[in-house]
C-alpha positions, 0 to 999 in steps of 0.5 A: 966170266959172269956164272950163268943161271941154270935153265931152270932159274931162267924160267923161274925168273921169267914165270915171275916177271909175268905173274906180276901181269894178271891181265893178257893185254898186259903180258902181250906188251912185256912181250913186245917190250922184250923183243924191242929191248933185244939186240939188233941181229946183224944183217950178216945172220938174217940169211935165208938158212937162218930163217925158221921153217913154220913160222908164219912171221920172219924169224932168223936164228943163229948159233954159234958154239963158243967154248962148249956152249952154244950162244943164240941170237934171233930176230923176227919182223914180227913184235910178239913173235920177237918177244917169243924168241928174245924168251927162248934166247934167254932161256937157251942161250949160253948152255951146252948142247946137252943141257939144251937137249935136256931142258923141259922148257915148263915156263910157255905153259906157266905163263899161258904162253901156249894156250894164249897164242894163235895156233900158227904163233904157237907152231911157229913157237914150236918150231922154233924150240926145234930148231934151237934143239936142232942146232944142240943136236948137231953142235954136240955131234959135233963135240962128240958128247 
């Protein structure tokens, strides 16, 4: 089994990989380049349950909890948004309920996420983070941890 980083070390590495972009055109396109290198979602997820409320664009989550950790995958029919989403999977996925729950995702401010996005793609980037919360939530009632 391959050691999983930490949340933390996820968003360092992520914080770096932007840092090399002075340039928010340039920052853009790693985005778009981050969301075409992602994984297809197989057309069995992209439900009408899987869809975000609040996102402007489409965007399908799915989770799944495998042993004691919840594994995301996502899509959306928008590039950035797609981007946006591949970075909270990356981030997110493969931890366990509580350490989602107890994450400070720091990185969407240290990369001028939040304050370079449109306010209807920075809600939709909230409602995204709640719905992963969401999903942590339910998966660790679930486990009654």
């Amino acid at each position: 089994m391959m050691e999983v980083k930490s949340i933390n070390e996820t968003q360092d590495e992520i914080i770096e990989e932007f840092l090399d972009f002075d340039d928010w055109m340039d920052r853009y396109q790693l985005l778009i380049d981050l969301g075409s290198e992602q994984e297809p979602l197989a057309d069995k997820y992209k439900t009408e349950q899987n869809l975000i409320d609040g996102c402007q664009s489409r965007v399908w989550l799915q989770a799944d909890l495998v042993d004691g950790r919840i594994h995301f995958q996502a899509e959306s029919d928008a590039l950035i948004v797609k981007g946006i989403v591949t970075l909270l999977v990356r981030v997110l996925s493969d931890h366990t309920p509580r350490e989602i729950l107890d994450a400070d995702l720091y990185f969407i401010e240290k990369i001028g996420l939040r304050e370079h996005l449109s306010p209807t793609r920075s809600n939709g980037l909230l409602a995204m983070l709640r719905q992963m919360k969401m999903y942590a939530l339910a998966f660790s009632a679930v486990q009654g941890s």
